[in-house]
C-alpha positions in Angstrom: -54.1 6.6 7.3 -51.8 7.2 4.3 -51.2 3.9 1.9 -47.8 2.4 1.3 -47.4 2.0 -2.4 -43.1 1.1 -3.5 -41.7 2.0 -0.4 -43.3 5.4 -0.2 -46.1 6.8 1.7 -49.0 7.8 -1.3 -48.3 11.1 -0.7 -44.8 11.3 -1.7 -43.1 12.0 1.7 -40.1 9.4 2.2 -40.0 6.5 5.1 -37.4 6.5 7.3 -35.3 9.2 9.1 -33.8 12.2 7.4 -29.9 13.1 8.2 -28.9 15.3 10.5 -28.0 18.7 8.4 -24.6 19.5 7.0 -22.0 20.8 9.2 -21.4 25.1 9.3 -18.2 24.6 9.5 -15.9 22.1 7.2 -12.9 24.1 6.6 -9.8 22.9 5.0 -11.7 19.0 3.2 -12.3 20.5 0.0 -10.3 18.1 -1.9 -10.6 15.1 0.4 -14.4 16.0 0.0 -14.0 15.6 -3.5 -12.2 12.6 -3.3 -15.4 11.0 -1.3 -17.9 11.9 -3.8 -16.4 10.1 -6.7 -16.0 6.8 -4.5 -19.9 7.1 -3.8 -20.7 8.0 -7.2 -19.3 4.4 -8.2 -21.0 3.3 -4.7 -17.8 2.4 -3.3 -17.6 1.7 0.3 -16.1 4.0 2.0 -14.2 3.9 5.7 -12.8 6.9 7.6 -10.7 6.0 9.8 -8.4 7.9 12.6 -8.7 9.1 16.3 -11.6 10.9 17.8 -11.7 14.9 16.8 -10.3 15.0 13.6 -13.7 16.0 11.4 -14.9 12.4 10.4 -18.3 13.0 10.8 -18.6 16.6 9.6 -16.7 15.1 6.4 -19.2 12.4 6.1 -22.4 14.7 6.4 -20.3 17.0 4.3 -20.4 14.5 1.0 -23.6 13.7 2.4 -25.4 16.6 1.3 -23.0 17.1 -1.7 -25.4 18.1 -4.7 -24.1 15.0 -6.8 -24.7 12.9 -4.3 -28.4 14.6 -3.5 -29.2 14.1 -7.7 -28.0 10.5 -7.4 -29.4 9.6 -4.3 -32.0 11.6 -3.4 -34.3 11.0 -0.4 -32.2 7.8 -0.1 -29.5 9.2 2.2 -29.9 7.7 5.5 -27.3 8.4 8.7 -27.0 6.1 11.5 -25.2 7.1 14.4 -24.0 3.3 16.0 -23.1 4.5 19.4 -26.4 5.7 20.2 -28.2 1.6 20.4 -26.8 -1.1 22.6 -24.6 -3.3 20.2 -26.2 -6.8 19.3 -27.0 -8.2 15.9 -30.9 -7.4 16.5 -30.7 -3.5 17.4 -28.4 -3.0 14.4 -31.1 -5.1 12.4 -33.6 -3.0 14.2 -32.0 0.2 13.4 -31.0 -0.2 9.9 -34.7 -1.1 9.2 -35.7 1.9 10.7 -33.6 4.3 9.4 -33.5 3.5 5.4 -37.6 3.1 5.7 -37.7 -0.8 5.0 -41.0 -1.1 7.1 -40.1 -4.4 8.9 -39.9 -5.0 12.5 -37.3 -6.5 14.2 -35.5 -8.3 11.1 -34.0 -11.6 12.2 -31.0 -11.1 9.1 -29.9 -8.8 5.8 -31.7 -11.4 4.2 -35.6 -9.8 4.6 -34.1 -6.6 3.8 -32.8 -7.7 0.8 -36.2 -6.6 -1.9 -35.8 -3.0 -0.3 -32.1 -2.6 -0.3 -31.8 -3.4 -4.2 -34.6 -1.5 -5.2 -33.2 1.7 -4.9 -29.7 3.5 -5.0 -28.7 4.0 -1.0 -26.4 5.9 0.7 -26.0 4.9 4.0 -23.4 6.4 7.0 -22.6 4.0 9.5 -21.4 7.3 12.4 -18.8 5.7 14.8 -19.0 2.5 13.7 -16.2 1.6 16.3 -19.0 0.9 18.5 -20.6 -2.1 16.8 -17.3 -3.0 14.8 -14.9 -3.9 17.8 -14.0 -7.2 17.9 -14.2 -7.9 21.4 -17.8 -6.8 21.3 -20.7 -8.8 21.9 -22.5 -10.5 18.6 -19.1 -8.4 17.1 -18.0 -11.2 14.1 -21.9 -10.9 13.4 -22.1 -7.5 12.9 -19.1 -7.4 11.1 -20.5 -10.1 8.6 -23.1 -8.0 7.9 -21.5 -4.4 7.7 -19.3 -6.7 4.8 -22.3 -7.4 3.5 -23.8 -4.5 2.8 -20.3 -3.6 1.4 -21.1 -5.7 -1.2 -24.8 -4.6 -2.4 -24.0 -3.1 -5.7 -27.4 -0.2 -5.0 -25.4 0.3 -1.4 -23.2 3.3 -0.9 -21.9 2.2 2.6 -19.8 5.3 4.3 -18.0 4.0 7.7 -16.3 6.4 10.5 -14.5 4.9 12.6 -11.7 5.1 15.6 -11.1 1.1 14.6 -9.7 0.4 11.5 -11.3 -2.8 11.7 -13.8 -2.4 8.8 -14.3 -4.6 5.8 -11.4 -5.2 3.4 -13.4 -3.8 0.4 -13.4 0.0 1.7 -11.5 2.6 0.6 -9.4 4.2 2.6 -8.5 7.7 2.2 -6.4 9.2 4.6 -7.8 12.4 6.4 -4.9 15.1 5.9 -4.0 17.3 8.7 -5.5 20.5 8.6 -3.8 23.5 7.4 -3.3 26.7 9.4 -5.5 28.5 7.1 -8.2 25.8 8.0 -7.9 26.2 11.6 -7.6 29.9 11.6 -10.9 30.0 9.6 -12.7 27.4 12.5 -11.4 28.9 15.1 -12.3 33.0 13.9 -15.6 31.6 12.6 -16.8 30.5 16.2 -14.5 33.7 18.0 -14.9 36.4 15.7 -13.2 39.0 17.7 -11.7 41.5 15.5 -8.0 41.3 14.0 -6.5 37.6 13.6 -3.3 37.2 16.0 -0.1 35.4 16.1 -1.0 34.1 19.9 -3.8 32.6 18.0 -1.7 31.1 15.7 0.4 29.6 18.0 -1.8 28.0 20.3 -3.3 26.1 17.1 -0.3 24.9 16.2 0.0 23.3 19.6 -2.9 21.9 19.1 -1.9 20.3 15.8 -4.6 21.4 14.7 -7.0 19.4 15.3 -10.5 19.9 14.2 -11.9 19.4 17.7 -9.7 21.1 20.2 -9.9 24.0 17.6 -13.7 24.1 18.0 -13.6 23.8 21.8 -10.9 25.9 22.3 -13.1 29.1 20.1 -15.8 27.9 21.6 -14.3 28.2 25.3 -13.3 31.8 24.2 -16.2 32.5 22.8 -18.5 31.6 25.9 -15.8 33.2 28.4 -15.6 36.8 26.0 -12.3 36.1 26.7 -9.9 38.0 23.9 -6.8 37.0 22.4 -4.4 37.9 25.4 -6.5 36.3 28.3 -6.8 33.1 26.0 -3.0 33.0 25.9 -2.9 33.5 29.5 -5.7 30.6 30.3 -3.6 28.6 27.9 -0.8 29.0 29.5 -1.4 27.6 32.6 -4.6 25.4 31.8 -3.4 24.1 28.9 -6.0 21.6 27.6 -8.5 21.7 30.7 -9.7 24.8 28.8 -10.9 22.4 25.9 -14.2 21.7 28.0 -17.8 23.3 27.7 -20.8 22.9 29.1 -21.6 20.2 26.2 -18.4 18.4 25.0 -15.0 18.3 26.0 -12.2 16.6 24.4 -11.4 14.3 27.0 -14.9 12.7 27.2 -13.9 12.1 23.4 -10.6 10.5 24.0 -12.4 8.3 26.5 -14.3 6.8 24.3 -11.8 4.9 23.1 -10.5 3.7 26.2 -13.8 2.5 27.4 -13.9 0.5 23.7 -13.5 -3.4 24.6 -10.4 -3.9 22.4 -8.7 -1.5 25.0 -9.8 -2.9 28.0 -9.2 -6.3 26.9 -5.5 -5.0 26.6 -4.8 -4.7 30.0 -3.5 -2.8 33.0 0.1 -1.7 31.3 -2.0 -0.2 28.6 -2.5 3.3 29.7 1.1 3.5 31.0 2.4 2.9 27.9 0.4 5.8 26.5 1.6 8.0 28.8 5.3 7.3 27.6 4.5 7.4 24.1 3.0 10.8 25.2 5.5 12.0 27.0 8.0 12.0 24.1 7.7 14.9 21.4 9.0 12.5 19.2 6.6 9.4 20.3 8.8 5.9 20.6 10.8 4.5 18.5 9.4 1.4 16.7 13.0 -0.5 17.2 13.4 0.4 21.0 10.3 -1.7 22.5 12.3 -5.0 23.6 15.0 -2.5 24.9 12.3 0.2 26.6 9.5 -2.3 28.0 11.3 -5.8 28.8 9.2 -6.4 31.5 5.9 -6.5 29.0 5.6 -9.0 27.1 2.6 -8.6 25.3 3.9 -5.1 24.4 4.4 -5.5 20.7 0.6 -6.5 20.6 -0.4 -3.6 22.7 1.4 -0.8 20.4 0.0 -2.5 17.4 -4.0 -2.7 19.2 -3.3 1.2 19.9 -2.8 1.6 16.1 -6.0 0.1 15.4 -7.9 2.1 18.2 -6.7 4.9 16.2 -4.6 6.3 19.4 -1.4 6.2 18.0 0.0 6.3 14.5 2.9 5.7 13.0 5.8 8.6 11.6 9.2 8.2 9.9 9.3 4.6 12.4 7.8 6.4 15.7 5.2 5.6 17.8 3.2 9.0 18.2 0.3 10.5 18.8 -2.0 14.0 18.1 -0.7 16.9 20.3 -3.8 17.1 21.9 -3.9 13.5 23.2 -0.8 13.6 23.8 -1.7 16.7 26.6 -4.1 14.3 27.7 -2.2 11.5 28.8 1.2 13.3 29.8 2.3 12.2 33.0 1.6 15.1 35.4 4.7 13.3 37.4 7.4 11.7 35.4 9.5 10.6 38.2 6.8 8.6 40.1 5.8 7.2 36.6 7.9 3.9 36.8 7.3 3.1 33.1 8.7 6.4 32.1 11.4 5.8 34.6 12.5 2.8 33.1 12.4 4.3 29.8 14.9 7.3 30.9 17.5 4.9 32.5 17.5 3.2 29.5 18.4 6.1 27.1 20.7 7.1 30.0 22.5 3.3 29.7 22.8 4.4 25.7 24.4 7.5 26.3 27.3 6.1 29.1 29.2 5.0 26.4 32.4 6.9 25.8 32.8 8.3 22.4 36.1 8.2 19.9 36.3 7.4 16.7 37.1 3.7 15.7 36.2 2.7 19.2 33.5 0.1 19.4 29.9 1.8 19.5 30.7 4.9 17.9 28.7 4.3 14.4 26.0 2.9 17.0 25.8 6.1 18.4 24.0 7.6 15.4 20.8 6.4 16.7 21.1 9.8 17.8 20.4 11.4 15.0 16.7 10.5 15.0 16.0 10.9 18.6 17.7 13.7 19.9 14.8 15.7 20.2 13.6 12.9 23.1 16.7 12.4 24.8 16.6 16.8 25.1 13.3 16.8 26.3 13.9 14.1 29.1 17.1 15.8 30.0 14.9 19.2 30.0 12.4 17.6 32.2 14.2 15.4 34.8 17.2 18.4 35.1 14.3 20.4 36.5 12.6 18.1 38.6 15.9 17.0 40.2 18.4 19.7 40.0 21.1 17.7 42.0 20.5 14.0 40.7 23.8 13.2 39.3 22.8 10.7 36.7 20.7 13.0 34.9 23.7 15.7 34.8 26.1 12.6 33.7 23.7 11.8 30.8 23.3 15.1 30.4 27.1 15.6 29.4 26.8 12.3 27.4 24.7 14.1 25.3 26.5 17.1 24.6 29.3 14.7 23.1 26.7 12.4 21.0 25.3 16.0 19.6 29.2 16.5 19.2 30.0 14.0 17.3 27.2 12.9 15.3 24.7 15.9 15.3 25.9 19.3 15.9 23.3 22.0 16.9 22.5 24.1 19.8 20.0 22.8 22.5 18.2 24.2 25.1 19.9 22.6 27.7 22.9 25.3 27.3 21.0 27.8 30.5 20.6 25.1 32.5 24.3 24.1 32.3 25.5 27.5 33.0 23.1 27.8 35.6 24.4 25.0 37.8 26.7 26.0 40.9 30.3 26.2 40.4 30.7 23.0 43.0 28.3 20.9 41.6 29.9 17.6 40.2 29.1 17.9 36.8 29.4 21.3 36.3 32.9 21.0 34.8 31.9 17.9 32.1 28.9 19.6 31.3 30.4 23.2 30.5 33.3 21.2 28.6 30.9 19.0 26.4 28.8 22.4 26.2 32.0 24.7 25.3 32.7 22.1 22.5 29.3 21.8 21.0 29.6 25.9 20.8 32.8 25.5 18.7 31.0 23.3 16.1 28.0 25.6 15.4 30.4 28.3 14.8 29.8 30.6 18.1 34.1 30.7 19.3 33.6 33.9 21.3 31.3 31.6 23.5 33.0 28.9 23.5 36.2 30.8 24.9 34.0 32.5 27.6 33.1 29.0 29.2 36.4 27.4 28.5 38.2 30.5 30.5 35.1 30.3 33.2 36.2 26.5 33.7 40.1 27.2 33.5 39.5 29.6 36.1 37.6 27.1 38.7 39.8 24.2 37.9 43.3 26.6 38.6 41.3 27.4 42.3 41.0 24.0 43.1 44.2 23.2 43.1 46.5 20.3 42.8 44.6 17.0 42.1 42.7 18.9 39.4 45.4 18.4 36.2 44.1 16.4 33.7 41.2 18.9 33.8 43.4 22.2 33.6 45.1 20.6 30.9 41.6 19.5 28.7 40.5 22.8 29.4 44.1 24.5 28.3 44.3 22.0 25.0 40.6 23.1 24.2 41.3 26.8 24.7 44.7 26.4 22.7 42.5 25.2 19.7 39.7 27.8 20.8 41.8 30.7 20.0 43.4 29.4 17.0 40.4 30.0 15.8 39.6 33.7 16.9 43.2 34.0 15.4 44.9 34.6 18.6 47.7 32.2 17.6 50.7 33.6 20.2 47.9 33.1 23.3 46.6 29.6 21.5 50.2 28.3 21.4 51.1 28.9 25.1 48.0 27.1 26.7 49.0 24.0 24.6 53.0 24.7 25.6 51.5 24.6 29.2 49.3 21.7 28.6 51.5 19.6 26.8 53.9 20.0 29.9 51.5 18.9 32.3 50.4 15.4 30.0 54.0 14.8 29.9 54.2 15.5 33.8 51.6 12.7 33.8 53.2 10.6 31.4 50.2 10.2 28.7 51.6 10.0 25.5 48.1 10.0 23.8 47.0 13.3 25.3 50.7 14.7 24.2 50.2 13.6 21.0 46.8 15.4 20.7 47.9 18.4 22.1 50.9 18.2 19.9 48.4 18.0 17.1 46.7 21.2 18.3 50.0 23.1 18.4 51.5 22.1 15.3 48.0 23.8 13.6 48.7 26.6 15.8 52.2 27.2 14.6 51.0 26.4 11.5 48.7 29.5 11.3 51.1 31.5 13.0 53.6 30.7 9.8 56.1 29.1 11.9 56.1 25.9 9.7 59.4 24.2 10.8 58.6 24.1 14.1 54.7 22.9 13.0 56.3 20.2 11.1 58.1 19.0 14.3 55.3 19.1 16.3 53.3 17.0 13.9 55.6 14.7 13.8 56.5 14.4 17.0 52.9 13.4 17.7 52.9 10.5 14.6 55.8 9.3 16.9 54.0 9.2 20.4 51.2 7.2 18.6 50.8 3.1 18.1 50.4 1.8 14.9 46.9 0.0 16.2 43.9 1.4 18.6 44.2 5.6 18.1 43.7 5.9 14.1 41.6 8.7 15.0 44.6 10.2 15.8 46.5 9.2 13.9 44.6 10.1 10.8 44.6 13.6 12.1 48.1 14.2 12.2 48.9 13.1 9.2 46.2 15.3 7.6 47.3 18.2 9.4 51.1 17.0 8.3 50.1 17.4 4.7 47.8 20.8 5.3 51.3 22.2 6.4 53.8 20.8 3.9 51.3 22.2 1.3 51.8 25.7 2.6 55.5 24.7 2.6 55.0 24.5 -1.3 56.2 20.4 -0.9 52.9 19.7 -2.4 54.6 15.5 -2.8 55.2 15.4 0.8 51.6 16.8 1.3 50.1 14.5 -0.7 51.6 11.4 1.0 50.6 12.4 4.2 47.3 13.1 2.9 46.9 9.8 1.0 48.0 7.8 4.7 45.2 9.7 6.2 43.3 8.4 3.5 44.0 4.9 3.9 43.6 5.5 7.5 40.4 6.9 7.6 38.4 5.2 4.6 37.6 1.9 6.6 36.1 3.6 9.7 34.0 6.1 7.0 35.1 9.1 9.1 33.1 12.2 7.3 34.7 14.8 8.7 38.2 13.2 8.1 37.2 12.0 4.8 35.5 15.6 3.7 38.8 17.2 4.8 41.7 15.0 3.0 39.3 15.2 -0.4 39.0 19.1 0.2 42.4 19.6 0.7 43.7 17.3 -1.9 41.7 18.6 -4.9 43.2 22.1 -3.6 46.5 20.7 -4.4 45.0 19.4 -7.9 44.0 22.1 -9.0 46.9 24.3 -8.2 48.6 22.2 -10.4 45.8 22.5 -13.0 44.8 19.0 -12.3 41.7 19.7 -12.9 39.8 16.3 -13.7 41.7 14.8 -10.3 40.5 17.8 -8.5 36.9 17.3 -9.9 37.1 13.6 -8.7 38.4 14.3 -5.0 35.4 17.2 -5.1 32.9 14.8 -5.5 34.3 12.5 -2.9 34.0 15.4 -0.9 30.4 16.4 -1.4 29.3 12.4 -0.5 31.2 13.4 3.0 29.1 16.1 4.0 27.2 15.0 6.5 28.3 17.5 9.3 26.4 20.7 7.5 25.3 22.4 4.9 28.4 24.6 5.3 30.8 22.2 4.0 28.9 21.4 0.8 28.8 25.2 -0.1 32.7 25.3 0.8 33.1 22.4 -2.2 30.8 24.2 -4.3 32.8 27.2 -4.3 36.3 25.4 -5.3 34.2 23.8 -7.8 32.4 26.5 -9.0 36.6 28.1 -8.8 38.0 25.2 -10.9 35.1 25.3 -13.7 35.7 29.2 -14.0 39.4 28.4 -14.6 38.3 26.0 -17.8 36.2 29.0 -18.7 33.0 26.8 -18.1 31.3 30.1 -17.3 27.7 28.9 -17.1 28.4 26.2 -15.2 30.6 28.1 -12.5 27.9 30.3 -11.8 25.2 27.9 -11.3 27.8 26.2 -9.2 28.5 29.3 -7.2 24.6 30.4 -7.4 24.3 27.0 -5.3 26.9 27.7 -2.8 26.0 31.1 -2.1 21.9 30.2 -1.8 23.5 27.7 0.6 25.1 30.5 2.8 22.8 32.7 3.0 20.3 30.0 4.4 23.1 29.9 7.5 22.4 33.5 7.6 26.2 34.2 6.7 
């Protein structure tokens, strides 16, 4: 029998239990790793924190068998995995004892530890602490008083991993960074070395987020199945992430964890349904839409915040999300029998009813679309193809094409579906409109005419009853064709449509169409009779309620006077537009009447008033990068006119890096 002489057996050999070895594979921590050693070279505590499957532990064991750490710790580097001893103050006792070699059994407290743990430098790993650090454990304000404790021990380097973030104040807290695709490719080729990397590859990790784990299972799965690059895209594709399973691990028993943690299960039975919505959403929820989303749970604010401490969510520009692969996990497989999610939809559905015009009440609401269109398309995507004839999702579905009008233009993938639907469905002919229009703002007029004609045709078949819509669709085409230059066919769909408001005796759509024409005649150089037209529609207008309208008829008043040469007139037309538009912050109005103003400005070598209305512009810009690069240019016109040659070029170098991002 071998003597005990300072903690050490008389023949050198440590007590307690050596770590497991340092990972194979830690791609992509290098500097994080870095980061760690110089808190335990101090002794810092440290606390890893986030959701199962993200590398914590291979990054612990990582800085555990750093060389620095090694020289200053030496055989004093113990590893305690927490999950693996029923959680009570007296197995951690039990087990802390054990591991670091203190010789005692079955400590009652830290306190007959205490000669052992400050007679040596220590680094200890506390591996899923989440297990002993919940707070709805048992003996859990205990063990948490203790864990603190040792935090405190100035010979203690304490290193925490955990799902919770419930770990003493005094940790540091570095974040663990996404991994790169580098970092994943290298994991994933390590474990599948197969030959050539591939794009497929590439792909399918970026649909994982990259996420330590599922890259590991998903090689792995490969690896064990000698399956190559195309049959893993083909299991993919229709597995998705069932194939993240072996024989040993899968990622779902990993995500479980979590959910069999107390602090979940104390939360309830809404719990899991509210992950499914959050994961449902590519976007996640939107911190400021709870109350509206979830009325009908009132604990919810306490629930998403729990979640964030379980490490199942986490927070991103003010939404609610979660890592792709959880996200796969808790999907519903069937949104329409998920009532949660139900809920959710009718109440982005009861956002988008509202009807959109400038200066009307909730327009500069509307803007919350900005930030979540990308949910409000998905939904749409989704429910359009569980339920091809349900009419409120094809209502919303045109509401949205005029909130991606008005406040964000871009394509979406929703454009097949539209033109998919039958000719006689209900929507067909708001949903092609809205579509046609969205078309026209992202520059594409050839296929914004196509529609238009398409509906003009099925609306002229129907018959009478169907006016107001051949006329929409005849004032749109007009404006269509302006824009492809086809002034003589533009001017004679709004003669025809102007007829058939008048028929009806709207004076407001008159005096929009008349708008429409007088741009038309306009570009065609008949001025006198543009003029007339313009003014003709001021006339059909109230003073109060359609300063939309309004607005943009005296702009278009002024845009023809200037080519005229009555650049006065112009610019009092232009300056009531002004003083029209400027309380309501119109941006496209706005960015217009500046643009065309310091036009006139510098014509008249204005140049400093010019200046000032371009940089009124530029703050108007909103709609695209295409209308900053069109100010850039006057600017960059204006400065070469002053024979400010250097800054004219930078100017124009701006504007032109700007097109050639558009791809024009």
């Amino acid at each position: 029998m071998s003597m005990i002489v300072d903690g050490r057996h008389q023949f050198g050999d440590p007590l307690g239990e050596l770590p497991p070895p340092a990972p194979r594979i830690c791609f992509g921590r290098d500097e994080l790793i870095e980061k760690l050693v110089g808190f335990a070279g101090n002794r810092e505590p440290i606390a890893l924190l986030g959701a199962g499957g993200i590398g914590k532990t291979s990054i612990a064991l990582s800085v555990l068998h750093d060389g620095r750490i090694k020289k200053q710790f030496g055989d004093n580097r113990r590893f305690i995995r927490c999950d693996q001893f029923h959680t009570s103050c007296a197995h951690f006792l039990s087990r802390l004892s054990k591991v670091i070699g203190a010789g005692i059994e079955n400590p009652k407290d830290l306190v007959s530890l205490r000669p052992f743990l400050i007679s040596r430098d220590i680094f200890i790993v506390l591996d899923n602490a989440e297990s002993i650090l919940d707070p709805h454990a048992i003996d859990a304000q205990k063990i948490y008083d203790m864990v603190n404790e040792l935090c405190q021990f100035e010979t203690i380097c304490l290193f925490i991993t955990s799902r919770l973030k419930t770990v003493p104040w005094c940790c540091k807290r570095p974040e663990i960074p996404m991994l790169s695709m580098e970092a994943a490719r290298n994991i994933f080729y390590c474990i599948h070395d197969n030959g050539e990397q591939s794009g497929i590859i590439d792909n399918i990790l970026q649909q994982l987020g990259f996420h330590a784990l599922s890259v590991t299972l998903l090689a792995a799965a490969a690896s064990n199945n000698s399956w190559d690059c195309d049959e893993l895209a083909e299991k993919w594709g229709k597995q998705q992430g069932k194939i993240l399973r072996t024989d040993y691990e899968s990622l779902a028993a990993t995500i479980e964890l979590s959910l069999a943690s107390p602090t979940f299960c104390n939360l309830g039975p809404d719990a899991r349904d509210l992950l499914g919505v959050v994961a449902f959403f590519p976007q996640g929820v939107d911190e400021r839409n709870l109350d509206s989303f979830f009325p009908a749970i009132t604990d919810r604010k306490n629930i998403f915040n729990k979640f964030h401490v379980l490490s199942l969510t986490h927070r991103r520009n003010g939404f609610i999300t979660m890592l792709a692969p959880i996200r796969d996990y808790f999907g519903p497989k069937d949104p329409n029998s998920f009532p949660v999610l139900c809920a959710v939809k009718d109440s982005y559905f009861t956002r988008l009813s509202i009807d959109l015009h400038p200066g009307d009440p909730g327009f500069e609401e509307a803007q919350w679309i900005l930030s979540e269109d990308v949910n409000v398309e998905y939904l749409l995507d989704v429910f359009t193809s569980i339920d091809k004839n349900a009419d409120d999702v094809w209502k919303a579905c045109a509401h949205f094409m005029d909130h991606l009008y008005w406040h964000k233009r871009r394509q979406t993938v929703l454009a097949a579906k539209i033109n998919d639907l039958p000719d006689d469905h209900p929507s067909k002919f708001d949903c092609l409109l809205k579509l046609s229009l969205l078309f026209r703002t992202v520059g594409n007029d050839v296929e914004q005419k196509r529609l238009l004609s398409h509906i003009l045709g099925l609306e002229r078949e129907r018959g009478p009853g169907n006016d107001v819509r051949v006329a929409v669709t005849l004032e749109w085409l007009s404006e269509t064709n302006r824009m492809l230059d086809l002034y003589e066919e533009g001017i004679e769909q709004a003669k025809e449509a102007l007829e058939i408001y008048a028929r009806l005796g709207d004076t407001t759509s008159q005096a929009s169409c008349l708008v429409y024409l007088a741009r038309l005649l306009q570009f065609d150089k008949q001025l006198d009779a543009a003029v007339n037209a313009a003014a003709r529609a001021i006339k059909l207008l109230p003073q109060r309620g359609k300063e939309f309208l309004v607005c943009k008829s005296h702009r278009v008043l002024g845009n023809i006077y200037f080519d005229k040469g009555k650049r006065e007139m112009a610019i009092h037309h232009f300056e009531i537009a002004l003083g029209v538009a400027s309380p309501f912050n119109w941006h496209d109005q706005l960015y217009w009447i500046h643009l065309s103003l310091a036009q006139i400005f510098a014509f008249e070598d204005k140049f400093s008033d010019a200046e000032a209305h371009i940089e009124e512009a530029k703050t108007h810009t909103v709609m695209g990068e295409y209308f900053l690069g069109d100010a850039m240019m006057l600017q960059a016109s204006i400065w070469f006119r002053q024979n400010r040659l250097e800054d004219a070029r930078s100017e124009l170098s701006g504007a032109l890096e700007i097109f050639r991002g558009l791809g024009m």
